[in-house]
C-alpha positions as semicolon CSV with decimal commas, in nm:
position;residue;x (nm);y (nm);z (nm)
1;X;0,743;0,278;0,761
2;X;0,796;0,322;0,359
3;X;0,365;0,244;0,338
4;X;0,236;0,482;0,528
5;X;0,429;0,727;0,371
6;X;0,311;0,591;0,031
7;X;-0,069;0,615;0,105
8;X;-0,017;0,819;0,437
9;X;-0,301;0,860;0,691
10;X;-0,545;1,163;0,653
11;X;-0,858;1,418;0,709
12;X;-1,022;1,176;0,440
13;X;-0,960;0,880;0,584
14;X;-0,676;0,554;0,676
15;X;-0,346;0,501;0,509
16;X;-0,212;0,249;0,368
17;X;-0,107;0,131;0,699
18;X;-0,428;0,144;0,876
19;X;-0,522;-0,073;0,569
20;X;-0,336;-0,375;0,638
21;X;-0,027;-0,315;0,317
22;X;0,202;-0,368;0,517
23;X;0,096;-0,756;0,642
24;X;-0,062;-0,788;0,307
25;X;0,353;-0,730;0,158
26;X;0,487;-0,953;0,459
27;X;0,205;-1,247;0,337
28;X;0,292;-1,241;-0,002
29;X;0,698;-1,193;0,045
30;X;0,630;-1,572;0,240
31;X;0,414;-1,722;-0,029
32;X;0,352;-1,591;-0,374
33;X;0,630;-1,360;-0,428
34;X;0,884;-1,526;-0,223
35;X;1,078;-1,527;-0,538
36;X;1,113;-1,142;-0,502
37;X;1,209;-1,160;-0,120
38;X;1,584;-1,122;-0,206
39;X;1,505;-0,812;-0,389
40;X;1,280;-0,648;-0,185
41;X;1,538;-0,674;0,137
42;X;1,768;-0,522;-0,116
43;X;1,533;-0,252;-0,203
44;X;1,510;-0,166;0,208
45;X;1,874;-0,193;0,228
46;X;1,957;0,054;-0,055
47;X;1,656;0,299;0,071
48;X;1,832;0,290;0,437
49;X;2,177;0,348;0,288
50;X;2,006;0,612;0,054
51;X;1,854;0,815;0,387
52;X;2,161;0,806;0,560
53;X;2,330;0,938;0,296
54;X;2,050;1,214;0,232
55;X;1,931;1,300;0,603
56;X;2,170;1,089;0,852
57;X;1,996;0,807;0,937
58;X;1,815;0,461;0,838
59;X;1,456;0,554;0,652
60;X;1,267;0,454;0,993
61;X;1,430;0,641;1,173
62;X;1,338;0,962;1,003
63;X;1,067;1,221;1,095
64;X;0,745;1,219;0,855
65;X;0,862;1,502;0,650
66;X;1,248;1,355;0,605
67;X;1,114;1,029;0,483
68;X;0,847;1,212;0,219
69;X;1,202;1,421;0,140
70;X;1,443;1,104;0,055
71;X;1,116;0,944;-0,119
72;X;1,065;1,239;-0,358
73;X;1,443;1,278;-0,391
74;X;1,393;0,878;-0,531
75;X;1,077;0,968;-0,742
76;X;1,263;1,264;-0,904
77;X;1,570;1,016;-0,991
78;X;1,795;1,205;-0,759
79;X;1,902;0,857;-0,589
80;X;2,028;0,528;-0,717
81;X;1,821;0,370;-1,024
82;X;1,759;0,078;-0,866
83;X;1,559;0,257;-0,548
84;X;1,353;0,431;-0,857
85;X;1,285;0,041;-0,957
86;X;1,238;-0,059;-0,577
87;X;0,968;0,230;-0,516
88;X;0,739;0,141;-0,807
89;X;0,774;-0,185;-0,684
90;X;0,658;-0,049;-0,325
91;X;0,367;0,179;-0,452
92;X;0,271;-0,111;-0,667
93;X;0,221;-0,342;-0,342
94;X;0,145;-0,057;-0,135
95;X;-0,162;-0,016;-0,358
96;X;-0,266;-0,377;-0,385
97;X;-0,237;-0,392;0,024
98;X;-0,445;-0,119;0,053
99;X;-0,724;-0,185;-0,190
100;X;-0,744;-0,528;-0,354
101;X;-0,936;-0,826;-0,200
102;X;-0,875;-0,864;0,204
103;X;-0,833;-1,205;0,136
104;X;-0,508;-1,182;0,045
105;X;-0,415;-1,004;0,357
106;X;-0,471;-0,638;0,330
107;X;-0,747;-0,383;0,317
108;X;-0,853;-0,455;0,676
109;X;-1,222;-0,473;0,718
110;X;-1,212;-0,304;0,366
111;X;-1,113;0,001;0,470
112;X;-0,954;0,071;0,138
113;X;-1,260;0,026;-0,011
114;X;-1,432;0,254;0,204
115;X;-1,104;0,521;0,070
116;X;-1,236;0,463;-0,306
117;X;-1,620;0,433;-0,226
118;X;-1,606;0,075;-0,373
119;X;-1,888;-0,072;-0,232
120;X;-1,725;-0,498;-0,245
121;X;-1,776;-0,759;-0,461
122;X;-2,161;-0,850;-0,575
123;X;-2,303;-1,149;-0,751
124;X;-2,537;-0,988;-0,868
125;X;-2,692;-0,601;-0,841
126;X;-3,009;-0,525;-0,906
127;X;-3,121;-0,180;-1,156
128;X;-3,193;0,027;-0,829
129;X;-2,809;-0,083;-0,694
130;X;-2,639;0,078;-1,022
131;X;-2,860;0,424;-0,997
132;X;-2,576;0,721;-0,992
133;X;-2,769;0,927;-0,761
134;X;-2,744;0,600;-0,457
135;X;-2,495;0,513;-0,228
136;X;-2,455;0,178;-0,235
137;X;-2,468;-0,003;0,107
138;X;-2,120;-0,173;0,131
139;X;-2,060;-0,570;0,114
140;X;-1,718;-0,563;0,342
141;X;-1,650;-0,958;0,284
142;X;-1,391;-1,060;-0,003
143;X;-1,481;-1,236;-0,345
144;X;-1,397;-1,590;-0,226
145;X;-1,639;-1,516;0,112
146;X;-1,390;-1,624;0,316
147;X;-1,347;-1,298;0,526
């Protein structure tokens, strides 16, 4: 998986796959930003091609550590220019999965949120809700209250 190696799973908490980026990138690649499906099967294509070049086989086929090796390899502009273009597209998504609203299909029971300490989306807070020195007690239901 190219997510979880984005936002991979740790001591302090889910990755990105935990989070739901993954089915938040299949939702939108099937509504919204079907214009960009073309280009984002590309993007997988040319990172598989770019593994087996780099460590003999397809991406997800690769150990942790091999995939975090042809990733940085594409970070450092090592590989093809357009994986460079493909991975910021990836984070970029990757990141929206993982943190925005769940109702566009990631950030699972906002688990992202609980990553960042954001506490959900409010109407309204009260004086005693903004104090820096209290956790906030988290609203874990999107913006259009929906989820």
């Amino acid at each position: 998986m190219l997510v979880d190696r984005i936002i991979p799973a740790d001591e302090l908490g889910p990755g990105a796959l935990e989070c739901g980026a993954a089915n938040f990138i299949d939702f939108q690649l099937a509504d919204y930003l079907a214009p960009e499906k073309d280009a984002w099967l590309a993007g997988l294509n040319a990172l598989d091609t770019f593994a087996m070049e780099k460590q003999g086989a397809a991406f997800a086929n690769l150990s942790a550590a091999k995939r975090d090796a042809v990733l940085l390899a594409v970070t450092d502009n090592r590989g093809p220019a357009n994986l460079q273009t493909f991975f910021n597209t990836a984070r970029a998504y990757t990141m929206q999965g993982t943190f925005g609203d769940p109702h566009y299909g990631g950030n699972i029971g906002g688990k992202g949120w609980d990553i960042i300490r954001y506490p959900g989306a409010r109407l309204a807070t009260s004086a005693d809700m903004q104090s820096m020195d209290k956790t906030t007690e988290p609203v874990r239901r999107s913006a259009w209250g929906n989820e």
